[in-house]
LUMDRENVO-856532 format. One record per atom (N, C-alpha, C): x negated, z negated, y negated; residue number from 1. Coordinates in steps of 0.001 Angstrom, whole numbers, plus 500000, padded with zeros to 6 digits. Example, Ala and Ser with C-alpha at 12.3 -4.5 7.8 and 13.67 -1.06 7.14 Angstrom:
residues 2
{{486810 492200 505690} 1}
{{487700 492200 504500} 1}
{{486800 492200 503300} 1}
{{487150 492920 502250} 2}
{{486330 492860 501060} 2}
{{487100 492130 499970} 2}
//
This chain:
residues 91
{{545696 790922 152555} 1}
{{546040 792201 151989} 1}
{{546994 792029 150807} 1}
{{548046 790980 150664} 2}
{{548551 790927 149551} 2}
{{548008 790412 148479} 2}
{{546845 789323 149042} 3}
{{546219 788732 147737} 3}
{{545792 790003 147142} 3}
{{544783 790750 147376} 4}
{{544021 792387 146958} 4}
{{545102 792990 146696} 4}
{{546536 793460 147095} 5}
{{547339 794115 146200} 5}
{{547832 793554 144781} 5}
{{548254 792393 144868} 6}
{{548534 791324 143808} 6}
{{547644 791499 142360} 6}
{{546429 791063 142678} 7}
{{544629 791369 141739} 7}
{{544788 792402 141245} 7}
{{544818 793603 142407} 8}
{{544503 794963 142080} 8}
{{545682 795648 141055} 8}
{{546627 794892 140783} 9}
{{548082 795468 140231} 9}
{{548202 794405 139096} 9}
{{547536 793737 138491} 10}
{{547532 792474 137869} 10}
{{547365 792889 136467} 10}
{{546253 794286 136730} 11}
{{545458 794456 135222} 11}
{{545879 795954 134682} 11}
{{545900 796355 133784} 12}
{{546211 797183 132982} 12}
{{545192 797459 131932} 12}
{{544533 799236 132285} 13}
{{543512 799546 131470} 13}
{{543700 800991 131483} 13}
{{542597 801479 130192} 14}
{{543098 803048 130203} 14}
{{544182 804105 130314} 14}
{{543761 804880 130461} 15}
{{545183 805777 130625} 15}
{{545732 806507 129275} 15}
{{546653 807574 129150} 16}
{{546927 807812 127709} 16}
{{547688 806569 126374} 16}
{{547570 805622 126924} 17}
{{547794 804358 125262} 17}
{{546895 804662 124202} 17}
{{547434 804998 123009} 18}
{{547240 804560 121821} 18}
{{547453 803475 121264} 18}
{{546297 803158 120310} 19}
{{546157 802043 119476} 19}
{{547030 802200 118514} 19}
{{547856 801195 118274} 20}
{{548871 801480 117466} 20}
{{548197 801734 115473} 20}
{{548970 802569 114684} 21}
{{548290 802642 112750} 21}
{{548152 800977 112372} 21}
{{547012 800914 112197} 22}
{{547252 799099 111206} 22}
{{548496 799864 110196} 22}
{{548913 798637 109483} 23}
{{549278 798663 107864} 23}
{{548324 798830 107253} 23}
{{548353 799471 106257} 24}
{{547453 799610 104969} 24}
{{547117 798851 103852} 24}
{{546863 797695 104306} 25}
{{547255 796375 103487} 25}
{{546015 795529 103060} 25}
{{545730 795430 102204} 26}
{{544362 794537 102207} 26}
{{544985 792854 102787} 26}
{{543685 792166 103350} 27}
{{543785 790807 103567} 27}
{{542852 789661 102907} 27}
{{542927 788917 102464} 28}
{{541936 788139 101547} 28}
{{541054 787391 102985} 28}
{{541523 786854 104003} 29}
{{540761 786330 104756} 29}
{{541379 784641 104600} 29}
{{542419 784465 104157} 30}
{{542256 783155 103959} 30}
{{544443 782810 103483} 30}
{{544340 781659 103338} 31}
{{545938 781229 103480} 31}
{{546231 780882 101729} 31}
{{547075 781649 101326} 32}
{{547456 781096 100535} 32}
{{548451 779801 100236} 32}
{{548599 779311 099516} 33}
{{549913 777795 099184} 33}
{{550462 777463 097168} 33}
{{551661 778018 097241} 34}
{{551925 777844 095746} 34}
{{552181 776334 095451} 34}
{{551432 776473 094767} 35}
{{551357 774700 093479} 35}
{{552444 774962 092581} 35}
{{553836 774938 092771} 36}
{{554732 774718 092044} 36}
{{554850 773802 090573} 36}
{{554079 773154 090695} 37}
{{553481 772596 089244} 37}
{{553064 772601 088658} 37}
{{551446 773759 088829} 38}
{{551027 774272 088367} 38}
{{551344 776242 088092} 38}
{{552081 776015 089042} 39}
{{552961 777921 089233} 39}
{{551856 778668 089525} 39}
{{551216 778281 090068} 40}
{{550203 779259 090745} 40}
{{549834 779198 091987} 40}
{{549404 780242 092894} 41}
{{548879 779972 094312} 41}
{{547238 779782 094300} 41}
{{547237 779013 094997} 42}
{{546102 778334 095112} 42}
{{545277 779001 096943} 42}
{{543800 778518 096903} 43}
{{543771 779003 098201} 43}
{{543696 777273 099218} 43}
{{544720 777679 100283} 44}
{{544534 776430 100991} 44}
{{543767 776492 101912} 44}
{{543049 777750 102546} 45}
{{542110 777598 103839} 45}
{{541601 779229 104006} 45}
{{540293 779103 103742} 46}
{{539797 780149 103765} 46}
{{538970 780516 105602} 46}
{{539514 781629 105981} 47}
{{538835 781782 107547} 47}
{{537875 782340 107428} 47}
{{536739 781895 108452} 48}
{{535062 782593 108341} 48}
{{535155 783519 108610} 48}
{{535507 784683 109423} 49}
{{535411 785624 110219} 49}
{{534132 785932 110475} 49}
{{533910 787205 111000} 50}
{{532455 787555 110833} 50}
{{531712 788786 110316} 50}
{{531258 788591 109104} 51}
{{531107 789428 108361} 51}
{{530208 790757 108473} 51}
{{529347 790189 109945} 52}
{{528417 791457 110499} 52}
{{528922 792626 110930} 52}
{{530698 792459 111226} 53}
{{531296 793568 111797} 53}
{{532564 794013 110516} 53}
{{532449 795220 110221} 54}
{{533699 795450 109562} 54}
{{534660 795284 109724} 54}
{{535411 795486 110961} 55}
{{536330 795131 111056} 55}
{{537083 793599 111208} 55}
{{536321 792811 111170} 56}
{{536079 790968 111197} 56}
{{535896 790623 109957} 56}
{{535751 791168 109196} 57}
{{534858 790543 107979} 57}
{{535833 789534 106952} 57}
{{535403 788473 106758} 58}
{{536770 787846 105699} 58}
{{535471 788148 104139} 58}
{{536538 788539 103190} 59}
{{535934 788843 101968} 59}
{{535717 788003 100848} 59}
{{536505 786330 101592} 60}
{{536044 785435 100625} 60}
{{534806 784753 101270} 60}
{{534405 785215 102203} 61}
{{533058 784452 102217} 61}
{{531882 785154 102420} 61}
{{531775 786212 101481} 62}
{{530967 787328 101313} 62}
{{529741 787488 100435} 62}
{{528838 787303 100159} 63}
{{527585 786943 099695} 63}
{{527884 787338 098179} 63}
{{528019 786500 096978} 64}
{{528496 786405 095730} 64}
{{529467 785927 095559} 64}
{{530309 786047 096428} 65}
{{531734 785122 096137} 65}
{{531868 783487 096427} 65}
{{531900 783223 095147} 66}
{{531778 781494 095246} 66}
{{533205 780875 095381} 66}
{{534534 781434 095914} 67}
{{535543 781296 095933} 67}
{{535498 779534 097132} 67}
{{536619 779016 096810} 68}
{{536612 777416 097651} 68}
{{537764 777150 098024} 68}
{{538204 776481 099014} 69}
{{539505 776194 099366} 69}
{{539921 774929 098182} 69}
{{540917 775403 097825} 70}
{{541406 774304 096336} 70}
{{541772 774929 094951} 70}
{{540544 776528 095114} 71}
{{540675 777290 093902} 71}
{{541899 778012 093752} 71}
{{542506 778112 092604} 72}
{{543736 778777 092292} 72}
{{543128 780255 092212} 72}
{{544358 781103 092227} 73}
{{544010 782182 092206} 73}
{{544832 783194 090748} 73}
{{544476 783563 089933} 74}
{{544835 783625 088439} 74}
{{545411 785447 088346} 74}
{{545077 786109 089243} 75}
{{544483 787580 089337} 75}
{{544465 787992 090907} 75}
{{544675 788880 091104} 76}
{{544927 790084 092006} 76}
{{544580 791205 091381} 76}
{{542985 792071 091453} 77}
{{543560 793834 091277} 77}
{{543432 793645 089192} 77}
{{543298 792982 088868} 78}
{{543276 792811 087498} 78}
{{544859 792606 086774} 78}
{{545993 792272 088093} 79}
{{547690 791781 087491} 79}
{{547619 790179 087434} 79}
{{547828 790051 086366} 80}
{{547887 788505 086370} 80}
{{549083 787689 088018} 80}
{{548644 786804 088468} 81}
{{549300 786477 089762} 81}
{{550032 784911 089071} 81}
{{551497 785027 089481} 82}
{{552226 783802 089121} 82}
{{553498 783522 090328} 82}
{{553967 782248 089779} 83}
{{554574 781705 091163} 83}
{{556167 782340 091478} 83}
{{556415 783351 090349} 84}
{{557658 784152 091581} 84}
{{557073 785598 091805} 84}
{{555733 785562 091665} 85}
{{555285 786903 092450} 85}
{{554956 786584 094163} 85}
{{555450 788016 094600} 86}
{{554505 787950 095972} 86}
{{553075 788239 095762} 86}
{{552351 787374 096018} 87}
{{550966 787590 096325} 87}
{{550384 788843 097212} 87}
{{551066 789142 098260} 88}
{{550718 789997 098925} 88}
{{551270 791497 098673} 88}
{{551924 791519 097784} 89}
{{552530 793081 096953} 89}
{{551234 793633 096010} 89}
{{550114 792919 095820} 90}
{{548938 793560 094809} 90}
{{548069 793408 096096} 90}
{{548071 793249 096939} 91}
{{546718 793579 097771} 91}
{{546990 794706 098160} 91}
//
């Protein structure tokens, strides 16, 4: 009887919880890394996600985008992107 109370008290579902607001933030799908020598961020690792679902989808590996882990990134949004910007203030 305690194992079955234990189990039965274990899990947590339903009920009035809300999903908490995302941020409103775009995400590239992938890690950026600044090349201080070159003063630019570069991409160091782009994640697959999965692009069949919207909400999964990474946008650098999206059918036209020939983007590569190695490529610098010059632009955000049409603002030129340099190495004392935050990168993530134009997404």
């Amino acid at each position: 009887m305690v194992a079955e109370l234990s189990i039965g008290h274990a899990y947590i579902e339903g009920g009035d919880w809300e999903m908490p607001k995302r941020p409103q933030v775009a995400l590239m799908g992938a890690q950026l890394a600044l090349d201080a020598t070159a003063g630019r961020y570069k991409i160091s690792k782009i994640y697959r996600g999965q692009n069949e679902e919207e909400l999964y989808r990474s946008p650098l590996t999206e059918v036209g985008v020939n983007a590569k882990e190695g490529d610098y990134i010059l632009a955000i949004d049409g603002k030129e992107l340099k190495a004392s910007d935050n990168p993530y203030q134009f997404l």
